[in-house]
Structure formats: structure tokens, C-alpha cells
SESE-328369 format. One record per residue (C-alpha): residue number from 1; residue in one letter; x, y, z. Coordinates in nm, 3 decimals. Layout:
<drenbas>
DRENBA; guza; votor; x; y; z
DRENBA; NUM; A; X; Y; Z
...
</drenbas>
This chain:
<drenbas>
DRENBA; guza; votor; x; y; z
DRENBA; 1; X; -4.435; -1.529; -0.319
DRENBA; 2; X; -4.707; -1.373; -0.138
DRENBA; 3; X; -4.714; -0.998; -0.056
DRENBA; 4; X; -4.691; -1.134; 0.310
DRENBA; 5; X; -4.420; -1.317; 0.245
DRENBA; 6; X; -4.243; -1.042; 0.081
DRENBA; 7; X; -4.312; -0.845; 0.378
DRENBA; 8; X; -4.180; -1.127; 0.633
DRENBA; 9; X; -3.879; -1.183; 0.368
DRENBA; 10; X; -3.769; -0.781; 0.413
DRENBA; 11; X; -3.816; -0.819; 0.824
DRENBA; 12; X; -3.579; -1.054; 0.830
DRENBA; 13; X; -3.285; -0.906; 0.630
DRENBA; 14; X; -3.365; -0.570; 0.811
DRENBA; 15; X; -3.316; -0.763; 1.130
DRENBA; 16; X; -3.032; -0.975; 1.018
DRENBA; 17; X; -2.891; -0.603; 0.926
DRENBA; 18; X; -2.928; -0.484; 1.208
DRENBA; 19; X; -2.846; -0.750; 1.417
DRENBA; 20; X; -2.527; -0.747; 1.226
DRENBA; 21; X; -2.428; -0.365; 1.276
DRENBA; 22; X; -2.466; -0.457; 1.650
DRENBA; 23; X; -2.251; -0.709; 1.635
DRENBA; 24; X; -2.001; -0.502; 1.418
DRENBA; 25; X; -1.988; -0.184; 1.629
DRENBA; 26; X; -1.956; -0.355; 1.969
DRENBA; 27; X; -1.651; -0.541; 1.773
DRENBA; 28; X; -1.490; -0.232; 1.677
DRENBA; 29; X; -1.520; -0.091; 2.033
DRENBA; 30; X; -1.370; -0.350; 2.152
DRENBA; 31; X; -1.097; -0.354; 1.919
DRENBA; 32; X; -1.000; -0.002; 1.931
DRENBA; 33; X; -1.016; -0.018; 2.347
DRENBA; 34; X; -0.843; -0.362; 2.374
DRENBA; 35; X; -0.645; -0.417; 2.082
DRENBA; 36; X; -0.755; -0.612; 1.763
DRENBA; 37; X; -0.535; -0.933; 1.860
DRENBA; 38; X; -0.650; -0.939; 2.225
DRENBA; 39; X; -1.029; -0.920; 2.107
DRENBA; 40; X; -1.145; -1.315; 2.078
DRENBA; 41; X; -1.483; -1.437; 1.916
DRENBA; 42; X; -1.606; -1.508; 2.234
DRENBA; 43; X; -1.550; -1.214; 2.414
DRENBA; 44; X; -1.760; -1.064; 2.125
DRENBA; 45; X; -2.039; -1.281; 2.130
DRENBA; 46; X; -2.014; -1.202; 2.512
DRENBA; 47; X; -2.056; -0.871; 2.477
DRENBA; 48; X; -2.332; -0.854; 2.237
DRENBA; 49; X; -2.534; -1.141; 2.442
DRENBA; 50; X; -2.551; -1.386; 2.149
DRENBA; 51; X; -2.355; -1.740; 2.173
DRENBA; 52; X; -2.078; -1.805; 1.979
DRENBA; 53; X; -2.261; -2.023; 1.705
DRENBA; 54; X; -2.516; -1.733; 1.695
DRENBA; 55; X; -2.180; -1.517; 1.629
DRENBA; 56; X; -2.029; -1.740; 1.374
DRENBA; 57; X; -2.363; -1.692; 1.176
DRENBA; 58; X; -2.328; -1.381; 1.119
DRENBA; 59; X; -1.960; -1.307; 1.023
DRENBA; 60; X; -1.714; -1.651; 0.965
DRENBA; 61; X; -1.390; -1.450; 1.138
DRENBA; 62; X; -1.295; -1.116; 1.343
DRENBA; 63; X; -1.184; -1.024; 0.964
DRENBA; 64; X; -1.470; -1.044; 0.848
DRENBA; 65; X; -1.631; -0.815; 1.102
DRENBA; 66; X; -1.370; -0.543; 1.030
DRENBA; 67; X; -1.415; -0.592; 0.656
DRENBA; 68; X; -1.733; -0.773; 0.603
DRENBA; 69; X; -1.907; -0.521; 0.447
DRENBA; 70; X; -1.640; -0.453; 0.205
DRENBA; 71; X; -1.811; -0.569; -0.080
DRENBA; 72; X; -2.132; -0.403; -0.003
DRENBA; 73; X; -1.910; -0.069; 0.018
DRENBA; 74; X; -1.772; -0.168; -0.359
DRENBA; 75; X; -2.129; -0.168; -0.477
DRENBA; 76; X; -2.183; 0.188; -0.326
DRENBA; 77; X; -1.896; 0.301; -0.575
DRENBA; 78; X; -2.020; 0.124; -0.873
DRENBA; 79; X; -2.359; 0.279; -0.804
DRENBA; 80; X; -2.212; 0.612; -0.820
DRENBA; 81; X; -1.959; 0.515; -1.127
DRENBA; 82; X; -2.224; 0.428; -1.308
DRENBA; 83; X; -2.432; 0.772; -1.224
DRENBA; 84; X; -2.137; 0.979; -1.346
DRENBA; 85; X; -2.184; 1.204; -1.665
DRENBA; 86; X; -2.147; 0.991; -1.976
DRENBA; 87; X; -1.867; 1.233; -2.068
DRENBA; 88; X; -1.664; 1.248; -1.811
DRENBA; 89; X; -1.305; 1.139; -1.789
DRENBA; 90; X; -1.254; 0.781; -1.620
DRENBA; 91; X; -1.003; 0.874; -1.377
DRENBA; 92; X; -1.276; 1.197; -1.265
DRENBA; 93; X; -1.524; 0.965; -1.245
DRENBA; 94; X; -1.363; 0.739; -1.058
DRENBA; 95; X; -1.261; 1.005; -0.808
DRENBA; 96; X; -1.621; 1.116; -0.765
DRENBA; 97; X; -1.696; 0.762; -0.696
DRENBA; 98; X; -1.482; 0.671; -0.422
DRENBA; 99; X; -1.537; 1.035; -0.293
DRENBA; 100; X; -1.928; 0.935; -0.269
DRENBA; 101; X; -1.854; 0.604; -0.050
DRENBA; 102; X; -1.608; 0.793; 0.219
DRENBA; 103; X; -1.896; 1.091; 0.272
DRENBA; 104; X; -2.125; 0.753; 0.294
DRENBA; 105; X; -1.916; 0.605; 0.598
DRENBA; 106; X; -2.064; 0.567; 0.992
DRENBA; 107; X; -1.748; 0.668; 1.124
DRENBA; 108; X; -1.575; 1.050; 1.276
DRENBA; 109; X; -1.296; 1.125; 1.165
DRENBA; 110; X; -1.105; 0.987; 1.458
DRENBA; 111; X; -1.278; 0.719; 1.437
DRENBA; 112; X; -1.207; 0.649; 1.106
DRENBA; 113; X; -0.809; 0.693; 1.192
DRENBA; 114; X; -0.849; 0.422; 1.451
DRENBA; 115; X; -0.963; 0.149; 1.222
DRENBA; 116; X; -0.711; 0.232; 1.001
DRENBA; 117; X; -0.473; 0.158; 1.203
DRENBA; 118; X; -0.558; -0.136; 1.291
DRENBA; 119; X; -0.559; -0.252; 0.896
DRENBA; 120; X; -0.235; -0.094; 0.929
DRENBA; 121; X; -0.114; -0.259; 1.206
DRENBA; 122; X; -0.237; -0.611; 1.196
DRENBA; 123; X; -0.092; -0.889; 0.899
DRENBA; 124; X; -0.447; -1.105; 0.920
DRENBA; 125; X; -0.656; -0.780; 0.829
DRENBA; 126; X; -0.378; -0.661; 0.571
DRENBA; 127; X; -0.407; -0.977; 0.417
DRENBA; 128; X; -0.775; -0.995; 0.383
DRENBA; 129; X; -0.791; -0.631; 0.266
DRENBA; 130; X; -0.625; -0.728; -0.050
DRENBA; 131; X; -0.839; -1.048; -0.112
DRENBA; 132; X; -1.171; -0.755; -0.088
DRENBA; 133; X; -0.940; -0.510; -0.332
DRENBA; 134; X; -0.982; -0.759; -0.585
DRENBA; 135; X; -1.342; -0.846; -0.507
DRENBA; 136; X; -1.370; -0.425; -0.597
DRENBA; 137; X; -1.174; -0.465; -0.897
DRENBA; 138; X; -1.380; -0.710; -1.046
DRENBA; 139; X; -1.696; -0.576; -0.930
DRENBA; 140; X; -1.618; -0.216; -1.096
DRENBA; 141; X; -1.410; -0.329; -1.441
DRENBA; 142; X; -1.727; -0.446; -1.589
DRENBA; 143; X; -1.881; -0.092; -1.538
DRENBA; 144; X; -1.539; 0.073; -1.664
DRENBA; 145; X; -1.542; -0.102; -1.938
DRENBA; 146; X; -1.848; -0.029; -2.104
DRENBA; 147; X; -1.775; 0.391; -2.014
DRENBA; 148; X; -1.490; 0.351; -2.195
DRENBA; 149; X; -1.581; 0.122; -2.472
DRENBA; 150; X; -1.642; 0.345; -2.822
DRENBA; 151; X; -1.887; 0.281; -3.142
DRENBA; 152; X; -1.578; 0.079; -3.293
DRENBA; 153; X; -1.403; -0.213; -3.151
DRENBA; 154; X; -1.177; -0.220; -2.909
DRENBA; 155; X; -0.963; -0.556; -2.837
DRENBA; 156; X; -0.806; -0.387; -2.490
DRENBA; 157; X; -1.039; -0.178; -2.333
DRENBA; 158; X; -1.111; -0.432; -2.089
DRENBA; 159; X; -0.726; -0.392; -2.026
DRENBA; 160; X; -0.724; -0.053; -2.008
DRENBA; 161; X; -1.032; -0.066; -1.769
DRENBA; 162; X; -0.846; -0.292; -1.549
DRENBA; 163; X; -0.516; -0.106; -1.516
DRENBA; 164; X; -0.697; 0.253; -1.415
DRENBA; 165; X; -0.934; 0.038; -1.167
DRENBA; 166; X; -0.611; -0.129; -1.048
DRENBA; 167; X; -0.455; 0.210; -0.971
DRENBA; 168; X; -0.689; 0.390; -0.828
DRENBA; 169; X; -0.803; 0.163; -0.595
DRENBA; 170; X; -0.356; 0.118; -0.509
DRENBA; 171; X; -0.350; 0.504; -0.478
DRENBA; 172; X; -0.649; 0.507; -0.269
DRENBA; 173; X; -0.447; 0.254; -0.062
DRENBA; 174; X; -0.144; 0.457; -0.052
DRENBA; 175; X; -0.331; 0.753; 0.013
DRENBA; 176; X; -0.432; 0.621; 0.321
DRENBA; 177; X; -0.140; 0.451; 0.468
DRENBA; 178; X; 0.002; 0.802; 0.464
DRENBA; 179; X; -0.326; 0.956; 0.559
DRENBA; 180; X; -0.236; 0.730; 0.892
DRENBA; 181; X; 0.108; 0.744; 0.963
DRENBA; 182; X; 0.027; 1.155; 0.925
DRENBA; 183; X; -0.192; 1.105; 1.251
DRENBA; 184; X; -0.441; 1.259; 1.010
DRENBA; 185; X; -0.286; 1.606; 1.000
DRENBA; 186; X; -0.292; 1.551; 0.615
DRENBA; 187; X; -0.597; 1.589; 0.393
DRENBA; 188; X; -0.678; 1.260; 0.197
DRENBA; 189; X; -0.828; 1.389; -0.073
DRENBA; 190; X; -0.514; 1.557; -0.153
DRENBA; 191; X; -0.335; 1.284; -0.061
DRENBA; 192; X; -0.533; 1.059; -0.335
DRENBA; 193; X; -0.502; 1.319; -0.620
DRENBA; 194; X; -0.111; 1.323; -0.540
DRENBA; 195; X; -0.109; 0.917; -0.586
DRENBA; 196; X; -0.305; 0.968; -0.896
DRENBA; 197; X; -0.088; 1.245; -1.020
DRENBA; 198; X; 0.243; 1.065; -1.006
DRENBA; 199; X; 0.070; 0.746; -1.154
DRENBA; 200; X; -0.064; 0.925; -1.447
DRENBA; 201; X; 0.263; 1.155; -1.479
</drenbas>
């Protein structure tokens, strides 16, 4: 490849990035105004002045625009696991992982609330956010793993890697359902470490 292709090749994803942050934002402002079931495909494409092919192209399901970039976010945390100090505890580097994605994220704090809710709230997205929870969980074993894996063999620590990715990511779920039904009034980092606390008790 060419350096002008390269260059060509990295307009397009930055438009097709772009093009798809439109697409998600006016989505979510339409959700949170009219109500995520209300909110049809078509409206969407509507709104952003694209046709509903165009729309289709981009992200396969209103799902998919709440979550799509789900697995993109999963990367951001095994970016920063993987950054953490060598000797550092799993379950503290895990927390300074996930901590690193939420100070990453586009949204206000009320904002924030109001998408949760409507994970809360609706079965379709529920549903889907587990399917991406394991998507995470394989995505950051691997890199739990090999911090945890020693100079001499060891037949489970793929196990064990699993089981504290497994529960962190279920307290960070927990953590937020009563982060939401709180209004917010509580503080979720506290409300993480007290998940974590009772799980490792």
C-alpha cells in the first residue's frame, strides 16, 4: 500500500467514525427525549439525513447504537490493565482499569444516569449487555492471565483469571444498577469497592 493510500485508508475510518458518533448521539437524544421503544430506525436515519440502508451500514440494530462501541470500550480497559505496575494486586489493577474507561466516557453525569436507565429499563438492551459482558471477559482473561501466571506452572490460572474478571465486571454491574435506582445520590466508586468487598469477603 502506497503512502497515499494509507492516507485515503485513515480518511475513511476517521469519517466512518465520525459519521458514526453522529449517528450515535442524535440516537441517544432521541432516546432519552422520546423513549428508547418509541425511537424507530427510521426516525433515526431521519434525523441524521442519511436513508435507512445508509443507517443499517453503520450499526445492524438500535442495540447496537446504544452498545456498539462496547467492545471498543473493553479494549480501553485492557489497554490500561495491561499498563498497570507488574506488582500490583489483580483485583487493584483491575479497579484502576475500569476506573480509566469511566473518566474516558463523552457523557455528564446526568447524562450518564439517563442511559443507564434505559439499559435498566429496557429487556432488548439488558439482553445484549450481557452478550458484550462476555465479549469483555474474553477480551481481558488473556491479559489476566499472563499478570497472574508465575515462573512455575500453573494448571488453573486461567481459572482463576476468569473468576476475578467474571466478578468484577458482575460488581461493576451491580454497582451500577444501584448507582441508578439511587437517582445517583450514591458514589459509584464506592458502590463498586462495596460489590468487590462482599465478593472477596
Amino acid at each position: 500500500m502506497t503512502a497515499g493510500e494509507t492516507r485515503q485508508e485513515g480518511l475513511r475510518e476517521r469519517t466512518r467514525r465520525a459519521v458514526r458518533a453522529e449517528i450515535a448521539g442524535t440516537a441517544m437524544r432521541l432516546f432519552l427525549d422520546r423513549g428508547y421503544e418509541a425511537t424507530t430506525m427510521d426516525e433515526i436515519a431521519r434525523r441524521v439525513g442519511i436513508s435507512r440502508r445508509s443507517l443499517f451500514h453503520y450499526f445492524g440494530s438500535k442495540e447496537d447504537i446504544v452498545l456498539g462501541d462496547h467492545a471498543e470500550r473493553g479494549e480501553i480497559v485492557r489497554a490500561a490493565l495491561e499498563s498497570r505496575p507488574a506488582e500490583e494486586d489483580p483485583w487493584t489493577a483491575i479497579r484502576a482499569s475500569l476506573k480509566a474507561l469511566i473518566d474516558t466516557l463523552p457523557y455528564s453525569s446526568e447524562e450518564f444516569l439517563r442511559i443507564s436507565r434505559l439499559l435498566k429499563q429496557s429487556p432488548a438492551l439488558r439482553a445484549r449487555h450481557v452478550e458484550k459482558n462476555q465479549q469483555w471477559i474474553d477480551l481481558l482473561v488473556p491479559c489476566l492471565t499472563a499478570r497472574l501466571a508465575g515462573t512455575s506452572p500453573d494448571p488453573f490460572v486461567e481459572l482463576r483469571a476468569g473468576a476475578i474478571i467474571a466478578a468484577a465486571i458482575s460488581c461493576l454491574d451491580v454497582a451500577s444498577e444501584t448507582w441508578v435506582s439511587s437517582d445517583g445520590r450514591l458514589d459509584m466508586e464506592m458502590l463498586y469497592d462495596e460489590a468487590v468487598a462482599a465478593v472477596r469477603h
